[in-house]
N, C-alpha and C positions, 0 to 999 in steps of 0.2 A: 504494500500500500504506500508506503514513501518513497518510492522509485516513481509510483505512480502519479501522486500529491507532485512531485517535482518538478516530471516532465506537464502536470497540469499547469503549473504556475510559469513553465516556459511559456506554454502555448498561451497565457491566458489572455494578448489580444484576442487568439483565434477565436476563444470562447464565449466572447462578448459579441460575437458577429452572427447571425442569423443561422448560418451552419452549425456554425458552435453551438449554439444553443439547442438544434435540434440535433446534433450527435449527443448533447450532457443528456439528453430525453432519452436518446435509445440507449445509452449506457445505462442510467435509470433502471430503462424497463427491463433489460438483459440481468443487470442485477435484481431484481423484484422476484422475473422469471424462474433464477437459480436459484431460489431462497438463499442467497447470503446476506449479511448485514449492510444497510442502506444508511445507516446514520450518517458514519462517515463523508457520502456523500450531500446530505441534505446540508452538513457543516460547511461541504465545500462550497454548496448551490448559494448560500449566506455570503461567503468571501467573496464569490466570482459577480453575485448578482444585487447581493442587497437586501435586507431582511423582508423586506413585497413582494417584490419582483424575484427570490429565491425561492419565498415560498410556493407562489404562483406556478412557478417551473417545476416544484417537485411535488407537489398536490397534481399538478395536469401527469405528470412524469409516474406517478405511485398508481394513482388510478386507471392509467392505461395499462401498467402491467397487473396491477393486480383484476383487471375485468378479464383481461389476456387470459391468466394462470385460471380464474371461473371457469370461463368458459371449455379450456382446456382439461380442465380434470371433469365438468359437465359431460365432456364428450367425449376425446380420445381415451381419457388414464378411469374413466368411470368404473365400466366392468372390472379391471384389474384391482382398484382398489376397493372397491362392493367385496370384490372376493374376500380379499385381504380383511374388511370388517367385519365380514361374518365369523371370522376366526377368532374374535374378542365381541363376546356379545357386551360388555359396556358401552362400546365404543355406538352401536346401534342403542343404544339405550342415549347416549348423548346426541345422535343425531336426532331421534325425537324431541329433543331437548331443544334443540336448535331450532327444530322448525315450529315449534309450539312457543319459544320467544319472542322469533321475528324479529322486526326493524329495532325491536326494545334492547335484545339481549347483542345482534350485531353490532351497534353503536355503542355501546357497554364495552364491548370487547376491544374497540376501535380506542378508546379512550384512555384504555387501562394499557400501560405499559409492560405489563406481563405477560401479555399472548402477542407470538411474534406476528407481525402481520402478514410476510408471506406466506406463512403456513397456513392463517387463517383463508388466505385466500385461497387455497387449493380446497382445504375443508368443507368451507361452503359451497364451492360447487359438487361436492358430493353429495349435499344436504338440497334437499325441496324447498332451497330459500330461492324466491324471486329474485332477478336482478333488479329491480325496481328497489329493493329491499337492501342489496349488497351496495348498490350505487352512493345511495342515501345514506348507510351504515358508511361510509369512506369521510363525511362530512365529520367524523370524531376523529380522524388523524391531524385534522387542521392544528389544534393546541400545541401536540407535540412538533409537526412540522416546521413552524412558526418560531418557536423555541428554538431548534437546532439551527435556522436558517440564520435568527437575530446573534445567537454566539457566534455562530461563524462569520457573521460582519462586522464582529467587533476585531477579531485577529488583523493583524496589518502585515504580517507575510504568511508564507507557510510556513514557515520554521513553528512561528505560533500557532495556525492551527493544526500542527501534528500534535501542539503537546499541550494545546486547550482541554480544557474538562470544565465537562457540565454542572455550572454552579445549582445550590439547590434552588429551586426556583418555587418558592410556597404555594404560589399559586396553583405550577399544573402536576404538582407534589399532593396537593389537597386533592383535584381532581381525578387523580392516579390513583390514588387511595378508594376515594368515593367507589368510583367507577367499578374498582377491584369489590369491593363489598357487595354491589349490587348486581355483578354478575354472580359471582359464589351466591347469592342472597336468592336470585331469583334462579337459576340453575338447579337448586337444593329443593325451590319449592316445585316447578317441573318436575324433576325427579320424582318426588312423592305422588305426585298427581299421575306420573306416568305406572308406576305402580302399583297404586289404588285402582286405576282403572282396568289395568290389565287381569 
């Protein structure tokens, strides 16, 4: 990643230019894709762009990969991994769970810093969640995106943002918290309901 951070900051007229902009998007989505860790970039989209306009780029950038990986595990990876759930009946006990929350418990999840987001998104397309539902659940990454974007405009090279860290920030620390309690909160009560009725 610092080889990479370096030769960013060579290029980084190229990356203020309409090209650049739309290659930081497909790297974005390529990473989203591979489920590896995006932070890193959202700090950078902050440096290169500006705490708005980063955020902007990596909100349009998260959401086309993560509708990407939906639809991708809806379709091609379904059956394989259908199989693979049947082999853990919890796992089919949490996808009830999921689709008996809806837009409540997706946006919940989106908010809370504990559930990784690309895995979420593969998840739900294995789940009888609407995209109507998944789109609108994406509106809870704004907090955190927004966050990483504004520390990373505050570095004035890369040297600083390799070795930036994330101050605690009460605010979306509070909301991190909430959010976390309310999915466990309503999750648990799903559960029961699921069954009771079975």
């Amino acid at each position: 990643m610092n080889i990479f951070l370096e030769n960013i900051y060579n290029l980084s007229f190229f990356f203020n230019t309409g090209i650049g902009i739309l290659s930081f998007v497909c790297i974005y989505i390529l990473i989203v894709l591979l489920i590896l860790p995006a932070s890193w970039l959202s700090l950078l989209s902050g440096f290169l762009y500006g705490s708005y306009l980063g955020s902007i780029i990596v909100f349009i950038s998260a959401s086309i990969g993560a509708s990407v990986a939906f639809f991708l595990s809806k379709t091609f990876l379904s059956k394989k991994l259908k199989n693979l759930f049947s082999l853990y009946p919890r796992l089919i006990v949490m996808e009830k769970v999921v689709e008996k929350g809806g837009l409540k418990l997706i946006f919940l999840a989106r908010l809370s810093p504990i559930f990784p987001f690309s895995i979420l998104n593969y998840f739900y397309g294995l789940n009888n969640v609407k995209f109507r539902d998944f789109a609108l659940g994406l509106l809870g990454i704004i907090p955190g995106t927004f966050l990483y974007c504004s520390i990373g405009s505050l570095a004035k090279s890369i040297q600083e943002l390799k070795n930036v860290q994330s101050p605690n920030n009460i605010y979306i620390s509070i909301v991190g918290i909430i959010s976390t309690f309310l999915v466990v909160y309503f999750s648990a009560k799903y559960f029961r309901e699921f069954f009771e009725n079975s």
